[in-house]
C-alpha positions in Angstrom: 0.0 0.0 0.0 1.2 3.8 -1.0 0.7 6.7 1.3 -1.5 9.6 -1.0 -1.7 11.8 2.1 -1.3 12.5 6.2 -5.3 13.6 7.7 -3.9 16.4 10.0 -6.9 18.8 12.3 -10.1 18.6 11.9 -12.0 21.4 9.7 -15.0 23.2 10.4 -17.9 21.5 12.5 -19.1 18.7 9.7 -16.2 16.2 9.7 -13.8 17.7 7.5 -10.4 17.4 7.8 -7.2 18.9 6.2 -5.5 16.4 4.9 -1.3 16.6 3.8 -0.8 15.2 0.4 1.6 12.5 -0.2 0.7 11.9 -3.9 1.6 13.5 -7.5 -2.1 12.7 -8.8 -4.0 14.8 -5.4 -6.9 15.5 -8.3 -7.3 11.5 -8.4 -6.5 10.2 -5.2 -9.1 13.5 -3.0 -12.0 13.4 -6.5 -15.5 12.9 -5.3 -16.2 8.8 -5.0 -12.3 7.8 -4.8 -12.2 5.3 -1.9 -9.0 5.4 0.6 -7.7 3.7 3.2 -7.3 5.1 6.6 -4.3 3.2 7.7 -2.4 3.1 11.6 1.3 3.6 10.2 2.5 3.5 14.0 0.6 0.1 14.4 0.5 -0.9 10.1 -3.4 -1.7 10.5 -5.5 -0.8 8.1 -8.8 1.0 10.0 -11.4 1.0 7.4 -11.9 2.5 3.7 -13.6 5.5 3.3 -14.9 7.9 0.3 -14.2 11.4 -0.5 -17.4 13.2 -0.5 -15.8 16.5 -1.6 -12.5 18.0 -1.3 -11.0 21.3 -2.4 -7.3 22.7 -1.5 -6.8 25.7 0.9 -3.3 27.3 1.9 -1.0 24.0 0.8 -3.5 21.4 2.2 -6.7 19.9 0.9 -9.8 20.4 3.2 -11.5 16.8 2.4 -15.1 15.3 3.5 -15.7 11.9 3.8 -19.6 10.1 3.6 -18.6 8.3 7.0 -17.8 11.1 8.4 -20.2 14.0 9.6 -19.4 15.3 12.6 -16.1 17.4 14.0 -15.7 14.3 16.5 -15.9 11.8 14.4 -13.3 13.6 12.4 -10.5 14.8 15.9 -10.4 10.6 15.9 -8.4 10.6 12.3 -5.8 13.0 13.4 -2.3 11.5 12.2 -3.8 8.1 10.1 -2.9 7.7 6.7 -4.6 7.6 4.2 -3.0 5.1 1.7 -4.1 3.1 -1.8 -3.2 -0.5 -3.1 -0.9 -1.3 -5.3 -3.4 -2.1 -8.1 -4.8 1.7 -7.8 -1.7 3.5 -8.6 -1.9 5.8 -11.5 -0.6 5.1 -14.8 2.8 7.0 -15.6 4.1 8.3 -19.5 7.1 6.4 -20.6 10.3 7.2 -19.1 8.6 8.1 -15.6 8.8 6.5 -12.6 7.5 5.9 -9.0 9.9 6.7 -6.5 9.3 3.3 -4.5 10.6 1.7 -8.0 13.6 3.3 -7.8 15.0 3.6 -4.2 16.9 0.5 -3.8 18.8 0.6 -7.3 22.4 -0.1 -7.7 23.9 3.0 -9.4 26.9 2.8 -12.0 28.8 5.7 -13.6 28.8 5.6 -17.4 32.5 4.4 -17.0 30.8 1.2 -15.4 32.1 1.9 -12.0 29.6 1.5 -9.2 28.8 4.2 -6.8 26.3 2.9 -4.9 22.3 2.7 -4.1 19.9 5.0 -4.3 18.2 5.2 -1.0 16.1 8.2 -1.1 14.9 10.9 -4.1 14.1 14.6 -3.0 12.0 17.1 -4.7 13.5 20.8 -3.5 12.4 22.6 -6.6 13.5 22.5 -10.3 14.0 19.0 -10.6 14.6 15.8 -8.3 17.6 14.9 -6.5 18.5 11.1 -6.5 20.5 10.7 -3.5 23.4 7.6 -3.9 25.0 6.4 -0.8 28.8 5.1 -1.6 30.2 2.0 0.1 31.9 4.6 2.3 29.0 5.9 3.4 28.9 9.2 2.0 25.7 10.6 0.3 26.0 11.5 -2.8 23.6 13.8 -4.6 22.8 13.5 -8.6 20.2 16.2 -10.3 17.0 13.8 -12.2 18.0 16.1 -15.2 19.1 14.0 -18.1 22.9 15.2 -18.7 23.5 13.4 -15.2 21.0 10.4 -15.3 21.4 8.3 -18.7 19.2 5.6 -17.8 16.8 3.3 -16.1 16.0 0.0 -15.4 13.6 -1.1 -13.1 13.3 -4.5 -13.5 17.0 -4.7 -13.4 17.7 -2.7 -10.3 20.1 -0.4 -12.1 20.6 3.8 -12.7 23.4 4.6 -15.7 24.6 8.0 -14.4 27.2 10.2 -15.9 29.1 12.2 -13.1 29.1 15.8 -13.8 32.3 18.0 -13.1 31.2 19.0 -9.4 29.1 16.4 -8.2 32.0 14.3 -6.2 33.4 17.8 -4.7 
């Protein structure tokens, strides 16, 4: 199961709640009639499902109502579940693209066919991603998604074909 958001305060007196997105497709995953799972991470039990009844975003968050849920106490008891979708619900992706639980875990080689680790976690600070490569030395090593430094994928393979840019050892 994926994480597609984090139900934070309640909202308002009818059960809403604000709700942290953890997904790329937030018009799919909070759309009137999508059905989620509110999920215990602390305890990994799965609660219940519920359906979005309406949803809209507000200052960074999305203010989302559920059909079994109607009143502001019945909402206080989701604080901090997660609300999380199966595997067989994940959105399509174009060619080329990639979810991130695909790739963390991949052996990474240099174009000269010199491994220089896994990738163990990807960041998104702004432009583009950051695919972050911890060496067998243990140093974190941080590579721009752009496609200068990442030359190519393979999933089913386990394997990232990077080309090291002047700068990026330093």
């Amino acid at each position: 199961m994926y994480t597609v958001g984090v139900i934070g305060a309640t909202h308002g007196l009818r059960g809403e709640v604000r709700v942290l997105s953890r997904t790329d497709f937030p018009e799919l995953r909070f759309a009137p009639g999508s059905r989620l799972l509110l999920v215990d991470a602390a305890r990994d039990a799965v609660l219940r499902e519920v359906t979005v009844q309406a949803a809209r975003r507000q200052k960074g968050v999305y203010i989302v109502a559920f059909g079994e849920v109607d009143s502001i106490g019945d909402a206080a008891a989701l604080r901090g579940l997660h609300l999380k979708v199966d595997e067989s619900q994940l959105a399509p992706l174009a060619e080329g693209e990639h979810f991130i639980h695909e790739l963390v875990g991949c052996d990474v080689y240099t174009d000269e066919g010199e491994r220089l680790g896994e990738l163990t976690q990807v960041l998104a600070p702004g432009a583009n991603d950051v695919y972050v490569v911890r060496t067998a030395a243990g140093r974190d090593v941080l590579l721009p998604a752009i496609r200068e430094c990442i030359l190519g994928i393979d999933v089913a393979g386990r394997r990232v074909n990077v080309h090291m840019m002047p700068g990026l050892l330093d």
